[in-house]
Structures are given as structure tokens and as C-alpha cells.
C-alpha positions, 0 to 999 in steps of 0.5 A: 224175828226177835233181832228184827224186832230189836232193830224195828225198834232201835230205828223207832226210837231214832225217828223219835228223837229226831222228831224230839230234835226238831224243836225250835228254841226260842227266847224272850226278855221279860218285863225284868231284863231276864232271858228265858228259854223254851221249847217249841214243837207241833202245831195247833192248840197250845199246850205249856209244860212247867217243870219243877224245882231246878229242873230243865224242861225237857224232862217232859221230853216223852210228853212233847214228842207224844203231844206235839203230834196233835198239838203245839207244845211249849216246854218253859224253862223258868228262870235260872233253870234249863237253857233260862239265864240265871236270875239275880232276883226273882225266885218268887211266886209273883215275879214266876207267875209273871213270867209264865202270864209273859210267856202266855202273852207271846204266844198269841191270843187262843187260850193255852192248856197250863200244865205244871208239876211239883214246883210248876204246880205252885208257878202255874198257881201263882199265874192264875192267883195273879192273872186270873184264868182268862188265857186258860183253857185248863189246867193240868197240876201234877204231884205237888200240894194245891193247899187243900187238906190234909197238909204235906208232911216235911222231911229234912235233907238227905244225910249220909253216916251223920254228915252233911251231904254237898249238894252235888251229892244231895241233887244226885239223890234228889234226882234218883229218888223221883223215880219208882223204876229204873232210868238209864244212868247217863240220863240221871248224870244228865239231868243231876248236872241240868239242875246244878245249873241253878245256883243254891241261893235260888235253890233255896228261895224256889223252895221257900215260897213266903206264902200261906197254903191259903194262896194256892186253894185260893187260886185253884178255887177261883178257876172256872176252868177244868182242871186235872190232879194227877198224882200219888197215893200221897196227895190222895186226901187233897185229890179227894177234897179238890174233887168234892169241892171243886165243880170242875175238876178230875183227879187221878192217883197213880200207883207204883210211880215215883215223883216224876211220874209221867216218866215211870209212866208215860203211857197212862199218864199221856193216856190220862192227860189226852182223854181229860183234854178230848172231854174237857178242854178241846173236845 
């Protein structure tokens, strides 16, 4: 009994990586000359997925293959990330905000459910503070400041026994640390060399955005639309005054889960994400 559950489920894994196999790469030229790539699967309402700081898109690969059976996802790599080209310019809030407003625009005209997490959570941001929430039909943010109080706490760099770390080595422990429970090694070398792909000076300017916590309350304020928190215990105090404040929002802490926590947990975060989706956005 317990080999042929062991084969049932090697075989269940297989047709979910073929299903995960059978999206559609797509590209498009933005307004500045830059390549950018995603991901298409499924069919019916939209749903894009914004990916953090130097990350491919598809680290969300359990939430597309568990998504794209009711919906069309889209899984965006931004500039100089993913399967994007590398960008000269452009690592900026603005010219990222754009790009998400250009690739909503080629999607056609029914309004998208936006979903951003740690640096997509800024991205996604900076779209509504400059486009406005007319193309949305809501807005997931997922483990990352919305500007609310209290403020992040910051920490330097990794070190080891008094040295710099190269950045091979710092993104090896950058890409580590996002997890509370353990991921298979070749999947951590696979995703450490995705983000490497993003060179340092971009790197740099993703994660110095010239803006004040102001710009991003502004916007998750102007929204009419409803909006889901998902994060840690961290971000509790900022989860608690979106809530108070903000009439239209729902927000959830996740314990016993890393930074990536839609892959420590993709079941009660796909759990928390659908139901917010069936009672607030496309009921």
C-alpha cells in the first residue's frame, strides 16, 4: 500500500509539472525599448503575480499551476529579472510601475486581480499611485511594507567571521533565508542563479527606491478596491492599521512561515487568497 501510494504520488507530481510545463511565454516591448517576459496559463479572469527583489517569476510556480485551473494567470518577470532583458535604466518605482500599467494594457480590457510580494508589493504600489485602480479588480500585497505604522526595522548585509561576503555568496543566503522549512537544494542553486542574473547595480537601485513611506500609504489608501495583507508576524502592526483604516481591506498573518511564505505554505495561502477572491473580488 505505501509503495503504491508513493507511486500515485510521483505520478501526481509528474501531470503537475507537465500541466506547470504547458505555459505560454510571451514577451512584449515597452514604451522604452525593453523585452520583458511572462508567463501565461489557464483561462478566464486574469490574475498577475509580481515577484520580489531580483526573483524569477516562477517562484509563484505552486500558485500557477494551483490558480490556472479556474483562472488566467500571468506570472510577470520584471525588468532585468526572470526571462526579461537586463535593463539599462529603469529600476525605478515610476518606470516599474509602468511597465506592470503596459503589460495590464496587452492583456485586454476586463479588470486584473494584481498580486505582489516583497518588492512586487512596492511595483504593484507605484502602478496604482500612477495609474490609479480603474484596471483592478483587487489587490493581493504579500509580506513587504505598505507604509503604514509601525516602520521596517533595518538590517545590514550578511557577513561571515568579519568579511564581506561576494555577492555569490550573500544571494546564496539571501535566497536560503526566505524559507522557515526546508526546500530541496537544486531548487535553492536553481533560484540563487535566476537572481544573479540581475546585475548589482540594478540590484542596488531595486532596493533604494528614492521615495518616502508616504508614496506607498498614499496609494494602498486611494484604492477602492479590496485588498488582501498576507503576511508575518512582523508586519502584524501594519496588518492591524491597514485594517482599522482602510474600508476595504482583509488582512491575515501567517505564522511558522518564511519570507516566501506562499512556498513554506502553499496550501493555506492558496486557501486564503481563493476565498478572499470568491467573497471579495469575483464572487
Amino acid at each position: 500500500m505505501r509503495r503504491a501510494g508513493a507511486i500515485a504520488s510521483l505520478i501526481l507530481a509528474g501531470v503537475l509539472l507537465a500541466s506547470a510545463a504547458r505555459a505560454a511565454d510571451r514577451y512584449f516591448l515597452t514604451s522604452d525599448g525593453v523585452h520583458l517576459h511572462y508567463g501565461e496559463t489557464g483561462q478566464g479572469r486574469t490574475i498577475v503575480m509580481v515577484p520580489g527583489w531580483t526573483m524569477p517569476a516562477w517562484i509563484f510556480e505552486m500558485q500557477i499551476r494551483a490558480f490556472s485551473q479556474h483562472y488566467r494567470v500571468i506570472a510577470f518577470d520584471p525588468r532585468s529579472q526572470g526571462d526579461s532583458d537586463v535593463a539599462a535604466t529603469g529600476h525605478d518605482p515610476w518606470r516599474r510601475g509602468q511597465d506592470i500599467a503596459e503589460l495590464i494594457d496587452r492583456l485586454g480590457p476586463d479588470p486584473v486581480l494584481l498580486m505582489g510580494w516583497s518588492l512586487g508589493v512596492l511595483d504593484s504600489l507605484a502602478y496604482v499611485h500612477s495609474y490609479g485602480d480603474r484596471r483592478l479588480a483587487g489587490l493581493v500585497l504579500v509580506d513587504n511594507s505598505v507604509g503604514e505604522d509601525p516602520p521596517p526595522s533595518g538590517s545590514g548585509g550578511p557577513v561571515h567571521h568579519g568579511r564581506k561576503l561576494s555577492r555569490a555568496e550573500e544571494m546564496r543566503l539571501f535566497v536560503a533565508g526566505m524559507f522557515a522549512r526546508p526546500q530541496p537544494q537544486p531548487w535553492l542553486d536553481r533560484l540563487t542563479e535566476a537572481c544573479l542574473r540581475t546585475p548589482p547595480e540594478a540590484a542596488s537601485a531595486l532596493r533604494a527606491y528614492p521615495v518616502p513611506r508616504t508614496f506607498w500609504k498614499a496609494a494602498v489608501y486611494s484604492t477602492a478596491q479590496p485588498v488582501l495583507y498576507v503576511v508575518r508576524p512582523r508586519w502584524a502592526g501594519q496588518a492591524a492599521n491597514l485594517a482599522a483604516h482602510h474600508p476595504n481591506a482583509e488582512t491575515v498573518i501567517m505564522d511558522g512561515v518564511g519570507h516566501a511564505l506562499f512556498v513554506d505554505d502553499p496550501g493555506r495561502f492558496d486557501g486564503v487568497v481563493d476565498g478572499f477572491i470568491h467573497r471579495r473580488v469575483w464572487p
